[in-house]
Biopython code that builds the backbone (N, CA, C, O; Angstrom):
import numpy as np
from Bio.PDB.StructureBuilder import StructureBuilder

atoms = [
    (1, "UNK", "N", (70.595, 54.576, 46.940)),
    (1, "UNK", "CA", (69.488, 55.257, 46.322)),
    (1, "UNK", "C", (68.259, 55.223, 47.220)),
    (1, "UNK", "O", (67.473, 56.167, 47.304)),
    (2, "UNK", "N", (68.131, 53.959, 47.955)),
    (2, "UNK", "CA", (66.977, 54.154, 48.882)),
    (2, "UNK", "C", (67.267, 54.722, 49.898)),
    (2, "UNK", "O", (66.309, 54.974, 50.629)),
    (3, "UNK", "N", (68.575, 55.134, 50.354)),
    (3, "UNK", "CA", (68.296, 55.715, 51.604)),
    (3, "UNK", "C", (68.086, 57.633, 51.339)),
    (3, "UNK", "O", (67.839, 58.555, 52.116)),
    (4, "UNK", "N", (68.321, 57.562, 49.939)),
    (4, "UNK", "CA", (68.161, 59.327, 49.833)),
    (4, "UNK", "C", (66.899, 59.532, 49.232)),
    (4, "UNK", "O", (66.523, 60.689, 49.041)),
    (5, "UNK", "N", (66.133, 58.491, 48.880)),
    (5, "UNK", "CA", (64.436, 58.999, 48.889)),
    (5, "UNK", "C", (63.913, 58.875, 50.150)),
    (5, "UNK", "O", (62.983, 59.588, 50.528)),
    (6, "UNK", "N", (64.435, 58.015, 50.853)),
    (6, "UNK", "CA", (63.854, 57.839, 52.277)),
    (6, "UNK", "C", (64.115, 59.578, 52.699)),
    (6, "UNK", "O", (63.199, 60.339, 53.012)),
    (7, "UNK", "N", (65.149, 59.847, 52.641)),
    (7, "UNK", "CA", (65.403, 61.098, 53.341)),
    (7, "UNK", "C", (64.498, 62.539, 52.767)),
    (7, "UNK", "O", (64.174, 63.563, 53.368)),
    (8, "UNK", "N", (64.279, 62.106, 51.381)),
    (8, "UNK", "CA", (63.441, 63.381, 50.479)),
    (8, "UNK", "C", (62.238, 63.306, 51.381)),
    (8, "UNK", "O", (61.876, 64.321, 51.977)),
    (9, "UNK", "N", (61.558, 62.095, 51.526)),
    (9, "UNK", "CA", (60.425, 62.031, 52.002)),
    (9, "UNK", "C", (60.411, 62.579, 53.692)),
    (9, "UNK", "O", (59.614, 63.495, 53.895)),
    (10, "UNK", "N", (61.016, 62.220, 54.602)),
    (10, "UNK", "CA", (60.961, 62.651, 55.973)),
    (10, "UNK", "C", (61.358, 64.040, 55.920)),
    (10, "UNK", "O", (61.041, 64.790, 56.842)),
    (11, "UNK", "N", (62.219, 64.576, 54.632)),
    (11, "UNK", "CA", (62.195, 66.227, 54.463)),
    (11, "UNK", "C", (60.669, 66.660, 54.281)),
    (11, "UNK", "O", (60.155, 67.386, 55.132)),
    (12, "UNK", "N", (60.182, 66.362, 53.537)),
    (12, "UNK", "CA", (58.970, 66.633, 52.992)),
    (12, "UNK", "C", (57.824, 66.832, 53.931)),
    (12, "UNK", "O", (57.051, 67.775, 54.098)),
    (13, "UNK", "N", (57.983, 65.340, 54.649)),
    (13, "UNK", "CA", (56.578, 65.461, 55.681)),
    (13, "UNK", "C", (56.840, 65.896, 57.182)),
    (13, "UNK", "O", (56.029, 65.909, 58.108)),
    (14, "UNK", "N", (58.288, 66.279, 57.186)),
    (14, "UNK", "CA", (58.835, 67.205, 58.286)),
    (14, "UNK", "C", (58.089, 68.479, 58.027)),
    (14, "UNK", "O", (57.391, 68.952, 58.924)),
    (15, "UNK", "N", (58.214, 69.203, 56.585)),
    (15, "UNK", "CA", (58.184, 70.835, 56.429)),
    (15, "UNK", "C", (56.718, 70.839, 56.438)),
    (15, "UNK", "O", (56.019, 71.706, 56.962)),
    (16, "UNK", "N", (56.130, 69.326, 55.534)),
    (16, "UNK", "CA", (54.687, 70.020, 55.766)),
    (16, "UNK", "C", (53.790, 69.633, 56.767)),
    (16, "UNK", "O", (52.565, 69.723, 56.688)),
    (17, "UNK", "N", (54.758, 68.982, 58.185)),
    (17, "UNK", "CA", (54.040, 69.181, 59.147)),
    (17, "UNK", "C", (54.275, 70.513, 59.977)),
    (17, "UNK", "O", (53.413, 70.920, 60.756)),
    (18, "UNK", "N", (55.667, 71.281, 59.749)),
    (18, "UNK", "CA", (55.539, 72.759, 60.159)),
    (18, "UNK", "C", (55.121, 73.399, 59.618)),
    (18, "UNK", "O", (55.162, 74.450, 60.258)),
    (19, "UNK", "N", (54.485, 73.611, 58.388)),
    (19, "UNK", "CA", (54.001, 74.279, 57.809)),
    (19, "UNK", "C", (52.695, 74.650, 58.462)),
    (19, "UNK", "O", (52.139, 75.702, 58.775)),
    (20, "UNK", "N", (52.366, 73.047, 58.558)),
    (20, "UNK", "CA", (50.664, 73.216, 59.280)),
    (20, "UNK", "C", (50.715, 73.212, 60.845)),
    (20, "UNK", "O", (49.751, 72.909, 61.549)),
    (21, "UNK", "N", (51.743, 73.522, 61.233)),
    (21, "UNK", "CA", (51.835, 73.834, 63.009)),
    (21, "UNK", "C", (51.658, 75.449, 62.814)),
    (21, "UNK", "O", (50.735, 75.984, 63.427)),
    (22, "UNK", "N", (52.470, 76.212, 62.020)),
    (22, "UNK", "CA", (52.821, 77.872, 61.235)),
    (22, "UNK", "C", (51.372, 78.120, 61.162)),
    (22, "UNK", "O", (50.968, 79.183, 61.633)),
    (23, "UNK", "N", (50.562, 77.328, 60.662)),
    (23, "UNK", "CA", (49.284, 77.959, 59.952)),
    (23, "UNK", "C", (48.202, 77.926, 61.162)),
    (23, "UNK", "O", (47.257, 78.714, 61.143)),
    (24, "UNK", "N", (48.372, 76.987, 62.218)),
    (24, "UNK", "CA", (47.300, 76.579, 63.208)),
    (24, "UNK", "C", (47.828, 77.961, 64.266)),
    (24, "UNK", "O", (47.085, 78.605, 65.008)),
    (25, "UNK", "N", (48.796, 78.093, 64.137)),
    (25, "UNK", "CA", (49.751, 79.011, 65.110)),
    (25, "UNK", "C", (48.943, 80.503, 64.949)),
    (25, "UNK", "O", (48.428, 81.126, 65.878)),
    (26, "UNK", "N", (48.972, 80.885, 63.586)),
    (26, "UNK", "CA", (48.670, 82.357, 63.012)),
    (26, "UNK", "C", (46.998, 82.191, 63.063)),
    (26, "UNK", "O", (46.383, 82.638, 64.031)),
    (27, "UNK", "N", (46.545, 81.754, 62.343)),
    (27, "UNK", "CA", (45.005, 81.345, 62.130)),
    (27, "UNK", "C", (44.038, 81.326, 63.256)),
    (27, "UNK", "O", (43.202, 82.190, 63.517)),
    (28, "UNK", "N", (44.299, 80.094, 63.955)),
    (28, "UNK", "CA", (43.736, 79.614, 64.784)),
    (28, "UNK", "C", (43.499, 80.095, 66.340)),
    (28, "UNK", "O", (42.482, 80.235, 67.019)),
    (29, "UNK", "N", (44.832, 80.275, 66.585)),
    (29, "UNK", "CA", (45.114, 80.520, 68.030)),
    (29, "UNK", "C", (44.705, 82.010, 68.596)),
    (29, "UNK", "O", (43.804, 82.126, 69.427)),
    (30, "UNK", "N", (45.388, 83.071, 68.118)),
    (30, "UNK", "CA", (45.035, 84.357, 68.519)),
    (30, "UNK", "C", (43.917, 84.365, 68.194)),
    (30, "UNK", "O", (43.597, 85.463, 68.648)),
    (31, "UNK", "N", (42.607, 83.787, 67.521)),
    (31, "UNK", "CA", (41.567, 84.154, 67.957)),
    (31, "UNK", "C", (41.104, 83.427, 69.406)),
    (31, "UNK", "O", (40.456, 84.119, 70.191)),
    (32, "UNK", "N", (41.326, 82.486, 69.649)),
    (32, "UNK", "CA", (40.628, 81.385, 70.658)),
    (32, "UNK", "C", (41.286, 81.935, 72.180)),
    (32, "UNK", "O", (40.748, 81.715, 73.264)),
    (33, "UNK", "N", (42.741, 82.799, 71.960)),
    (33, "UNK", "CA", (42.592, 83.346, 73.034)),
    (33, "UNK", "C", (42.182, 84.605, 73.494)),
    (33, "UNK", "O", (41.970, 85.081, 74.609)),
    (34, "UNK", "N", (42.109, 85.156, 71.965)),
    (34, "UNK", "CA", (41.017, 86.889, 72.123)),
    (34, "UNK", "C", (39.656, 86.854, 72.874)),
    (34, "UNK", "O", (39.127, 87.772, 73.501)),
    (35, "UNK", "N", (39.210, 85.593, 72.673)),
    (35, "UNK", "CA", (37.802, 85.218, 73.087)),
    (35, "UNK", "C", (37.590, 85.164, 74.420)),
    (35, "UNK", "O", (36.626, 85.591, 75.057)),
    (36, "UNK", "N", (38.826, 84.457, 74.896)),
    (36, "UNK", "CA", (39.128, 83.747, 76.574)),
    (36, "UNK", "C", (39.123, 85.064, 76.962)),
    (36, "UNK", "O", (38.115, 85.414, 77.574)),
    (37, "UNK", "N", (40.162, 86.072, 76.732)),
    (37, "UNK", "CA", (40.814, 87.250, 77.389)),
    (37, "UNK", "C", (39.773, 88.213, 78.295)),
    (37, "UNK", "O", (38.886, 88.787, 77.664)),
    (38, "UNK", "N", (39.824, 88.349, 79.297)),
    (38, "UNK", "CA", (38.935, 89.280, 80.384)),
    (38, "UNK", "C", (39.052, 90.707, 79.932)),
    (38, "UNK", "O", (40.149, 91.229, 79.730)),
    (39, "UNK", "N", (37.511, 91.550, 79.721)),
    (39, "UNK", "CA", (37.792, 92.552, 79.385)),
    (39, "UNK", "C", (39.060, 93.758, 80.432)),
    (39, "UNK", "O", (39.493, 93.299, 81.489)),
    (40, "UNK", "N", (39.445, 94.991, 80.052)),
    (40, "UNK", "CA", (40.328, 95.688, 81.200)),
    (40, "UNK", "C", (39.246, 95.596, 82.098)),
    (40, "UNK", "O", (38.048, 95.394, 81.900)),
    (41, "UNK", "N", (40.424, 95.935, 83.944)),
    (41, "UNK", "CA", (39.198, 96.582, 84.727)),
    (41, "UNK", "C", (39.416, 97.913, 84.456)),
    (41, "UNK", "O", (40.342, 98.318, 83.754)),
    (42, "UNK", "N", (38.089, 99.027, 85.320)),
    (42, "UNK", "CA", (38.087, 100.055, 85.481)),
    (42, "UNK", "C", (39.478, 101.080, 85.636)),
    (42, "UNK", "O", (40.425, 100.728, 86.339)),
    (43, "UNK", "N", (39.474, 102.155, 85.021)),
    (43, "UNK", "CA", (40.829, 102.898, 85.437)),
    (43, "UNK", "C", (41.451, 103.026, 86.866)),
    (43, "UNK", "O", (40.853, 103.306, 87.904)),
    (44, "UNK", "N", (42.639, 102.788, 86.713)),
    (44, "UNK", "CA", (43.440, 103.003, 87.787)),
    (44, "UNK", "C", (44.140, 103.997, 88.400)),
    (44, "UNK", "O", (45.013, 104.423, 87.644)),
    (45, "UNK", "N", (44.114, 104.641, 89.647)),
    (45, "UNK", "CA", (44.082, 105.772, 89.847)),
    (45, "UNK", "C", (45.745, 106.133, 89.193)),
    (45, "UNK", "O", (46.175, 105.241, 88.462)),
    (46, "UNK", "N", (46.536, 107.163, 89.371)),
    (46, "UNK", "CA", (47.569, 107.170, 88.927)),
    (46, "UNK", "C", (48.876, 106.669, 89.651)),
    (46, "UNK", "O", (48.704, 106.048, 90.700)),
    (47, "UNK", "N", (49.641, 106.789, 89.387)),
    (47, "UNK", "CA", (50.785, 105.651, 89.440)),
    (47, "UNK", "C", (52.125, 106.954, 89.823)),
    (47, "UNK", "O", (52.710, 107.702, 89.040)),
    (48, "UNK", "N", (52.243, 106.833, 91.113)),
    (48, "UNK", "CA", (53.451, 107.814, 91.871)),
    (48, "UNK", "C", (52.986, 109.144, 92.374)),
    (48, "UNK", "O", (51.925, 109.679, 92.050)),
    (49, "UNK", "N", (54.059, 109.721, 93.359)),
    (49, "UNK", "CA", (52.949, 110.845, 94.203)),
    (49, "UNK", "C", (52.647, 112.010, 92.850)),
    (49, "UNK", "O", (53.060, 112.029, 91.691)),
    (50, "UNK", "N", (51.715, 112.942, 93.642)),
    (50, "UNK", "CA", (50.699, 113.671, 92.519)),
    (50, "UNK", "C", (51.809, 114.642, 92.543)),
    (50, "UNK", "O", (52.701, 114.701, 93.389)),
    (51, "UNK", "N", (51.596, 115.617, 91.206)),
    (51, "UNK", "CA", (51.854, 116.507, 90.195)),
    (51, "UNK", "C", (52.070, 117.910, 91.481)),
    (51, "UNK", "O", (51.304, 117.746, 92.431)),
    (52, "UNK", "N", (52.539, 118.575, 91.543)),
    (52, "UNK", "CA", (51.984, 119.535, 92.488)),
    (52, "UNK", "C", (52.434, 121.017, 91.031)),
    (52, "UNK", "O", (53.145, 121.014, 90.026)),
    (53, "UNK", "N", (51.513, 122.101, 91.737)),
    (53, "UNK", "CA", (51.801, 123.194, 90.851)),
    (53, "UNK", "C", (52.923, 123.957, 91.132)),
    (53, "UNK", "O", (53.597, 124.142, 92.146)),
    (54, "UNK", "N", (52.978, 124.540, 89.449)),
    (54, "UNK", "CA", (54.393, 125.476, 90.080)),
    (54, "UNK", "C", (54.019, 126.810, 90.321)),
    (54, "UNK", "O", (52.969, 127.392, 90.049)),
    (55, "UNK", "N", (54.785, 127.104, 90.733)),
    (55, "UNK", "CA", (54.266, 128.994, 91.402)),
    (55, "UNK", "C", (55.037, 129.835, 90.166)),
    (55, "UNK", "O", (56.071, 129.609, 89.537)),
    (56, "UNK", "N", (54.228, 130.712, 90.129)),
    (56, "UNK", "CA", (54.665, 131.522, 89.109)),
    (56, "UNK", "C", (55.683, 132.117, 89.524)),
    (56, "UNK", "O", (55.725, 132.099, 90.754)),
    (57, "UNK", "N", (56.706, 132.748, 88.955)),
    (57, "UNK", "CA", (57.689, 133.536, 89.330)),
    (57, "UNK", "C", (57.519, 134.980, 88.608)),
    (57, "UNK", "O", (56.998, 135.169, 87.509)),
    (58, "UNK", "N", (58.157, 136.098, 89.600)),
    (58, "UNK", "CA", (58.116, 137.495, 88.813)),
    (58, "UNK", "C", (59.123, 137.571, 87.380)),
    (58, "UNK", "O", (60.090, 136.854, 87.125)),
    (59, "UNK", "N", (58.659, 138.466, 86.720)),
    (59, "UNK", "CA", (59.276, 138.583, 85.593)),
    (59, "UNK", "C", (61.398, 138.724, 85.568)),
    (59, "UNK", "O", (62.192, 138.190, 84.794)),
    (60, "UNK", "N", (61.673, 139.748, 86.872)),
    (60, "UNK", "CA", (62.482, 139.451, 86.812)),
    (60, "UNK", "C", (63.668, 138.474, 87.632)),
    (60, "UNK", "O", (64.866, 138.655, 87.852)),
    (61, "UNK", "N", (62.624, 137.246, 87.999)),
    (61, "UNK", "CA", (63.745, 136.616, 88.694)),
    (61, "UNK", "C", (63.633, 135.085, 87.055)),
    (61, "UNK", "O", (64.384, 134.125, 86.884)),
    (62, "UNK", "N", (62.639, 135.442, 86.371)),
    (62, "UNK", "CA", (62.121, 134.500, 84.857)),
    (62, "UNK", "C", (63.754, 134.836, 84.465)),
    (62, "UNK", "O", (64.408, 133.798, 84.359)),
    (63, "UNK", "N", (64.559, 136.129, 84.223)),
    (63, "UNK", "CA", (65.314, 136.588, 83.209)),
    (63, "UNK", "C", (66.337, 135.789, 83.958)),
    (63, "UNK", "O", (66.347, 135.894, 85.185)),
    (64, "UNK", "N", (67.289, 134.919, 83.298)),
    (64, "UNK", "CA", (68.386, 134.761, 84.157)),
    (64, "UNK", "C", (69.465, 135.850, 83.395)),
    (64, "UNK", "O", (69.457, 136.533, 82.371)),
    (65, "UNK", "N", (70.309, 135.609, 84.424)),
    (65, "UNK", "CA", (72.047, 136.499, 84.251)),
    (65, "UNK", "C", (72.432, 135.765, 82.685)),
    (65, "UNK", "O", (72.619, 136.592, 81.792)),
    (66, "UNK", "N", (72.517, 134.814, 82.427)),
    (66, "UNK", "CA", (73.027, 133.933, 81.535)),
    (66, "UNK", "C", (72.366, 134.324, 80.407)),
    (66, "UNK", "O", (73.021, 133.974, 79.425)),
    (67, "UNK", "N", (71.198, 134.986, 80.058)),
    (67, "UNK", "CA", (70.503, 135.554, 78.883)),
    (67, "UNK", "C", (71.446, 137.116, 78.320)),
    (67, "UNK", "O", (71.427, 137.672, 77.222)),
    (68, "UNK", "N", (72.155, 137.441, 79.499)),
    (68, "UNK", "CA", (72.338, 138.881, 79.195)),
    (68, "UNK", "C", (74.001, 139.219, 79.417)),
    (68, "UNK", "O", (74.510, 140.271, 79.803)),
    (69, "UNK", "N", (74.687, 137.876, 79.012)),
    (69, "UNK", "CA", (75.958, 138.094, 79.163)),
    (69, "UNK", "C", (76.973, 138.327, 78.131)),
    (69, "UNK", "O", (76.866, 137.600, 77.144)),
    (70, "UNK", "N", (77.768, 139.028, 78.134)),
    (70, "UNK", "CA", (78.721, 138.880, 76.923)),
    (70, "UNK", "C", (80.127, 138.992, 77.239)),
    (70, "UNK", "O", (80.504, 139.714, 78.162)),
    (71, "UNK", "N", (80.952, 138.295, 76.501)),
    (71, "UNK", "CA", (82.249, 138.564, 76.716)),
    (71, "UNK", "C", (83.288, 139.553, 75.453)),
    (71, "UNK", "O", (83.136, 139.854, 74.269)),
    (72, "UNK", "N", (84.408, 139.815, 76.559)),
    (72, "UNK", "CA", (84.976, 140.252, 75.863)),
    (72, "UNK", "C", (85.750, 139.681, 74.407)),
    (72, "UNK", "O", (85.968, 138.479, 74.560)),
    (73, "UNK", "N", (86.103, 140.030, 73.416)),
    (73, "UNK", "CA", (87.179, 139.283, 72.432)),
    (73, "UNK", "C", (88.237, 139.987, 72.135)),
    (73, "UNK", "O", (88.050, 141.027, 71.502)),
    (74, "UNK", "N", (89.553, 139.621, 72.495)),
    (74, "UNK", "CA", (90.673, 140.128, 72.181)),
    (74, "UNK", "C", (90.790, 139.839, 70.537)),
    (74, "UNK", "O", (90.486, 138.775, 69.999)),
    (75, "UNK", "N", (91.103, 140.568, 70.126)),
    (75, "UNK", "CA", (91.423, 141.523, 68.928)),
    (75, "UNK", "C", (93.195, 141.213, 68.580)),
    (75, "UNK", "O", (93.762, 141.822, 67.673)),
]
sb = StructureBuilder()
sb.init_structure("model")
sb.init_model(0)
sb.init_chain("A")
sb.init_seg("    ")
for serial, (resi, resn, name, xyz) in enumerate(atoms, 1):
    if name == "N":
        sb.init_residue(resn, " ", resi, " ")
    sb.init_atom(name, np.array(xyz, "f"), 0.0, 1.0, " ", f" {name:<3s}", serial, name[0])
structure = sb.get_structure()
């Protein structure tokens, strides 16, 4: 009998010492390092070679063959 209250109790002050590690964790912490945190620096130029434009194309090289094809169906 004493060794299973012994055990209720080290359950007990096990959970409610994680409990209060859980609470210091959520509460506490993400503010104390929001505070520390360095604002961003300045923007950074962009990231891989630049964009280049596309050239327009005439209307009919826009149309491909593949828009205007049909096949036959045997019957």
């Amino acid at each position: 009998m004493k060794n299973t209250w012994r055990s209720i109790w080290i359950m007990t002050l096990a959970s409610l010492a994680v409990w209060i590690a859980a609470y210091v964790i959520v509460r506490i912490v993400p503010p104390a390092i929001a505070q520390v945190a360095e604002p961003p620096d300045d923007e950074e130029g962009p990231i891989g070679p630049p964009v280049r434009e596309q050239e327009e194309l005439p209307p009919d090289l826009r149309q491909s063959a593949d828009n205007n094809v049909s096949f036959p169906v045997d019957i």
